[in-house]
Structure formats: structure tokens, C-alpha cells
C-alpha positions as CSV (number, residue, x, y, z in Angstrom):
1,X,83.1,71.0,5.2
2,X,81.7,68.4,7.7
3,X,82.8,68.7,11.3
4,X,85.7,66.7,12.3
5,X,84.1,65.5,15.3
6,X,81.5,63.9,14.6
7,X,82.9,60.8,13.6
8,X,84.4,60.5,17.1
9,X,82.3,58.1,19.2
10,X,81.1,60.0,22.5
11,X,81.0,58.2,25.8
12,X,78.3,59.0,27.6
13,X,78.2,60.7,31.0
14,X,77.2,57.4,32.8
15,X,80.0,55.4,30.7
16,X,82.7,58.4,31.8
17,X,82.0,58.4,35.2
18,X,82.3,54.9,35.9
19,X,85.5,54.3,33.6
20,X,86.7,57.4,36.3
21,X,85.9,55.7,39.1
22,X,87.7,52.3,37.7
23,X,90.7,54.5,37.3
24,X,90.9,56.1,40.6
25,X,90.4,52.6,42.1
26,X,93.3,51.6,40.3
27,X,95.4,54.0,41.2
28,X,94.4,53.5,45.0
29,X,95.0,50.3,45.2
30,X,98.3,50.7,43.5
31,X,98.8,53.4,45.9
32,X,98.1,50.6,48.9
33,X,100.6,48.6,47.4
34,X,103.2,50.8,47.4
35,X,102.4,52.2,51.3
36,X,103.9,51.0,54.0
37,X,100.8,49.6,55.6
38,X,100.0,47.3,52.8
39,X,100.4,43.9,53.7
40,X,102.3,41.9,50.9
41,X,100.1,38.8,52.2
42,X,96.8,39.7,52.5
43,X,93.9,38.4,50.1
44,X,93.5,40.3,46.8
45,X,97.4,41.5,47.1
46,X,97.7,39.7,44.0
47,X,95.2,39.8,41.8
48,X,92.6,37.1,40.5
49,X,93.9,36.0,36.8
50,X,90.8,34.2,35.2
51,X,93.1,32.6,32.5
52,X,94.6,30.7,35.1
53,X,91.6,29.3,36.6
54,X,92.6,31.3,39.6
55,X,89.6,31.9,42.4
56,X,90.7,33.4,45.5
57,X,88.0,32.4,48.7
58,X,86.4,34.8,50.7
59,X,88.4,36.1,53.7
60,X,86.4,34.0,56.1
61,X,86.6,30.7,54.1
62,X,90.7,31.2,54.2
63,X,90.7,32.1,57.9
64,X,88.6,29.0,58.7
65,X,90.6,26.7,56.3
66,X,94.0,28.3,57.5
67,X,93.1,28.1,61.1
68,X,92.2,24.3,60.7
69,X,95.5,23.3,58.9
70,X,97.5,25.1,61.7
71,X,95.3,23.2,64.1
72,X,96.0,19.9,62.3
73,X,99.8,20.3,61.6
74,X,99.9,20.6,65.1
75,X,103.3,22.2,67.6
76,X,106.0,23.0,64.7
77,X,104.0,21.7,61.6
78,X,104.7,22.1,58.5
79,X,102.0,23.1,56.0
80,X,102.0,23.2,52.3
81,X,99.7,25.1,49.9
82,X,98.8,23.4,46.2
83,X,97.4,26.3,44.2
84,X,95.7,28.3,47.5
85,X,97.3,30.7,48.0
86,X,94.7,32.7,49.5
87,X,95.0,30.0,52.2
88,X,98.7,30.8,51.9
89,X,98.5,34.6,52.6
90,X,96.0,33.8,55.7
91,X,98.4,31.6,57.0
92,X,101.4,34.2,56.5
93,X,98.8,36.6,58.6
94,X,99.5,34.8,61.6
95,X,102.9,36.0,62.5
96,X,105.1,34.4,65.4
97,X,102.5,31.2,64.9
98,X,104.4,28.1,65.9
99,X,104.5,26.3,62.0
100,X,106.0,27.1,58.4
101,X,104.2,27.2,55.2
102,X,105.4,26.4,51.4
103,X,103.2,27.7,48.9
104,X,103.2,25.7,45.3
105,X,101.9,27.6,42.3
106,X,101.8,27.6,39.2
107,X,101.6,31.5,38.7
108,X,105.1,33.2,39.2
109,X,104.2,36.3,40.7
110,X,103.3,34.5,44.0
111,X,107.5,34.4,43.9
112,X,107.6,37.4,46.0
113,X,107.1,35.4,48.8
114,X,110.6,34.3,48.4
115,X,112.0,30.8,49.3
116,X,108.6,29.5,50.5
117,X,107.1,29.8,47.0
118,X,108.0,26.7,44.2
119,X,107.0,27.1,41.1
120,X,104.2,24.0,40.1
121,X,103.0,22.6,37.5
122,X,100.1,20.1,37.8
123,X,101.2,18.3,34.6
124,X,104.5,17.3,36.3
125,X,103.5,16.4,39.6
126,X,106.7,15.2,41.1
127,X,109.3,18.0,39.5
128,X,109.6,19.1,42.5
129,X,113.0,21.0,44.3
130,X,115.5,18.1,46.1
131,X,114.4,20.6,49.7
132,X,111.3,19.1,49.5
133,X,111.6,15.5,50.9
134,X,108.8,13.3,50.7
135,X,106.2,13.2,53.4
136,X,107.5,16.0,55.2
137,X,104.6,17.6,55.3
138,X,102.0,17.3,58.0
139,X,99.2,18.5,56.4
140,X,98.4,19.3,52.4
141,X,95.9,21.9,51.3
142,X,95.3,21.8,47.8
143,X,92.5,23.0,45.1
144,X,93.3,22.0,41.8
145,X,93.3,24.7,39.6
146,X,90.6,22.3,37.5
147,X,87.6,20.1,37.3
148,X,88.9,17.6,36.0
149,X,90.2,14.1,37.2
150,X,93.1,14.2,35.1
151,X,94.3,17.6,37.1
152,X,93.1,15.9,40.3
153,X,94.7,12.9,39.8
154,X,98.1,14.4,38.9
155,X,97.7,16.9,41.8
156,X,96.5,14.1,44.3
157,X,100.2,12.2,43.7
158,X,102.0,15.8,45.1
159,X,99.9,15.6,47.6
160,X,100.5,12.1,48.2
161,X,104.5,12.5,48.2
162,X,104.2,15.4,50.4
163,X,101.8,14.8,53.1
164,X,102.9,12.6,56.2
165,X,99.2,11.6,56.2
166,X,96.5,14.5,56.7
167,X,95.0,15.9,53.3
168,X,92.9,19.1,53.2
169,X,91.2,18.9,49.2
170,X,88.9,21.6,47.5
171,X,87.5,20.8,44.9
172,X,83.8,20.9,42.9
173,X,81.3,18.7,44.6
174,X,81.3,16.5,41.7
175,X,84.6,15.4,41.9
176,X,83.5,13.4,45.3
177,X,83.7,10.1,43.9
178,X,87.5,11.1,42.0
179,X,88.8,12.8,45.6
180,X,88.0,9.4,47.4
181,X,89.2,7.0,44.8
182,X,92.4,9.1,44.1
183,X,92.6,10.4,47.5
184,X,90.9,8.9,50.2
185,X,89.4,12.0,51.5
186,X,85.9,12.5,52.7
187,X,83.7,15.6,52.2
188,X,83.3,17.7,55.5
189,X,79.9,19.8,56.4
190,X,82.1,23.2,56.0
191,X,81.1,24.7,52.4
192,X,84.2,27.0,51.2
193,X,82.4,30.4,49.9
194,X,84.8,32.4,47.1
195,X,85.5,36.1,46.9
196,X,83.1,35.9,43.6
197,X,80.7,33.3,43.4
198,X,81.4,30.7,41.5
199,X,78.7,28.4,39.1
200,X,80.2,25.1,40.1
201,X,79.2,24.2,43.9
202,X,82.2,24.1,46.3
203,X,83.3,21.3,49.1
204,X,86.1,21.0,51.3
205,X,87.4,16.7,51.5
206,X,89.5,15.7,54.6
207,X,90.9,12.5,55.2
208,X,91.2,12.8,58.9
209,X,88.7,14.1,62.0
210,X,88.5,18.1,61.0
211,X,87.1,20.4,62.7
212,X,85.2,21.6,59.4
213,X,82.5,19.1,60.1
């Protein structure tokens, strides 16, 4: 009689190590999350989900594009996030800061951030909570969660009901042409760099004087 085992696929070596090391990362991180020093807002607290066309930017891109939007909305401004969060969480990093922050998202787990997340959906661009009275915003961030001027368009009449007037967009450089027909926004020298590099090349559109140029 045959031995049992040898229909059993073997992983090598190489393959079991890594798929260790994938495991004990996992477990560390889920460790982080549940320690008291984890912070519930930093980037990468919640994870990427690809299926949601969900990029987060690099941890310098957030901090420049957070610090500009609290520069912007100015003493006691309000900001609100269209599907950045990561922008969100660097915001939320700057505690005591003189403005407040909504986040609006599509993906529900960002509602662990309580009252300041509403749920969004690009495809119904004004279903938006009564609390949220138009142009009470005084600046929009928003990166539309696709290339495609349909989801621009739709996102770009949020932004329009929210914003007082200042509009931080970004998007794929070819949507430059969409941003300023459906937004008005201009595309600033700053090039937003993501946590994993992305194939479509990145811009940053404002529709006032920025201090990304």
C-alpha cells in the first residue's frame, strides 16, 4: 500500500517561512490595534480594500494635504473629507487644532469615528443627513473613488452643496479637463504620492491660491 502522504502537496521551506512571517504580522498588527497606544486614526488603521477602489496616500502626502485644508478653512473651519479618509485620520492627528472635520464614505467601517462619519454614496450625491446644511463647509477635499466623469460629476455636486467656496480635488491627471468643466478647479504643482504606487498618474486641483503650488 502506497503512502498516504504523498498525495499531500508540500510547501516548500521558502513558501512556509514567508506565509509565517504574513501570520505573525497579522497577529502584530492586530495586537497594535487592540493596545492602548494604537491610535484609532492613524493611516493604515483601517485597511486598504481594493474592491472599493480604496488607495490610502503616503503619510507625507496626507500631512501636506491635511495641513493645507486646515490652513485654508482658516480660525474655526470646518472641513469635510469625500472618500479621503487618510486625509481624514491626519486631520484627526492634530488634536486641540482650532477646526472640525466630517468624513464621507462610502465604506462603513470608517463608522468608528462616530458622529463625524456619513455614510456616502457617489451615486446619490445629495442624500445627505438634514445636519449637513448646504455650504457650510469652508473647504471640500475630495478624491473620487473613480476615473470616471460620471463619478466626478456626481461627486463634484456634494462638493458643490457643501463647500462655501474653496475645493481641494484629487483625482487622475486625465480628468483635468472634467475637474475644471465640472469643478472650476485648477491643478496645483504638489503631486500627491500613495502608500502603493499607483499606474494612473496623480494631481491635486484647487480652485483658490494653495499653498500646494
Amino acid at each position: 500500500k502506497m503512502d498516504d502522504d504523498d498525495d499531500v502537496p508540500q510547501l516548500s521551506s521558502h513558501t512556509l517561512a514567508a506565509l509565517q512571517e504574513f501570520y505573525l504580522e497579522q497577529q502584530q498588527r492586530e495586537g497594535m490595534k487592540t493596545s492602548q497606544e494604537f491610535n484609532q486614526y492613524s493611516i493604515g488603521s483601517i485597511e486598504e480594500d481594493w474592491q472599493l477602489s480604496q488607495f490610502w496616500y503616503s503619510d507625507e502626502t496626507a500631512s501636506c494635504l491635511a495641513k493645507e485644508a486646515i490652513l485654508a478653512a482658516g480660525k474655526s473651519g470646518r472641513i469635510a473629507c469625500i472618500s479621503a479618509p487618510s486625509v481624514y485620520q491626519k486631520l484627526k492627528e492634530q488634536d486641540g487644532e482650532d477646526f472640525s472635520v466630517c468624513i464621507l464614505e462610502y465604506d462603513r467601517r470608517f463608522s468608528v469615528y462616530g458622529e463625524e462619519f456619513i455614510f456616502y454614496d457617489y451615486n446619490h450625491p445629495l442624500d445627505l443627513p438634514e445636519n449637513l446644511l448646504p455650504h457650510s463647509f469652508d473647504i471640500v477635499i475630495a478624491d473620487p473613488p473613480y476615473l470616471s466623469e460620471e463619478c466626478l460629476q456626481k461627486t463634484a455636486e456634494t462638493i458643490k452643496y457643501l463647500t462655501k467656496g474653496k475645493i481641494l480635488l484629487c483625482t487622475g491627471a486625465v480628468m483635468e479637463e472634467q475637474a475644471a468643466k465640472h469643478l472650476g478647479v485648477k491643478v496645483c504643482k504638489f503631486i500627491p504620492k500613495h502608500s502603493r504606487n499607483l499606474a494612473n498618474e496623480f494631481r491635486c486641483y484647487v480652485n483658490y491660491a494653495s499653498g500646494l503650488d
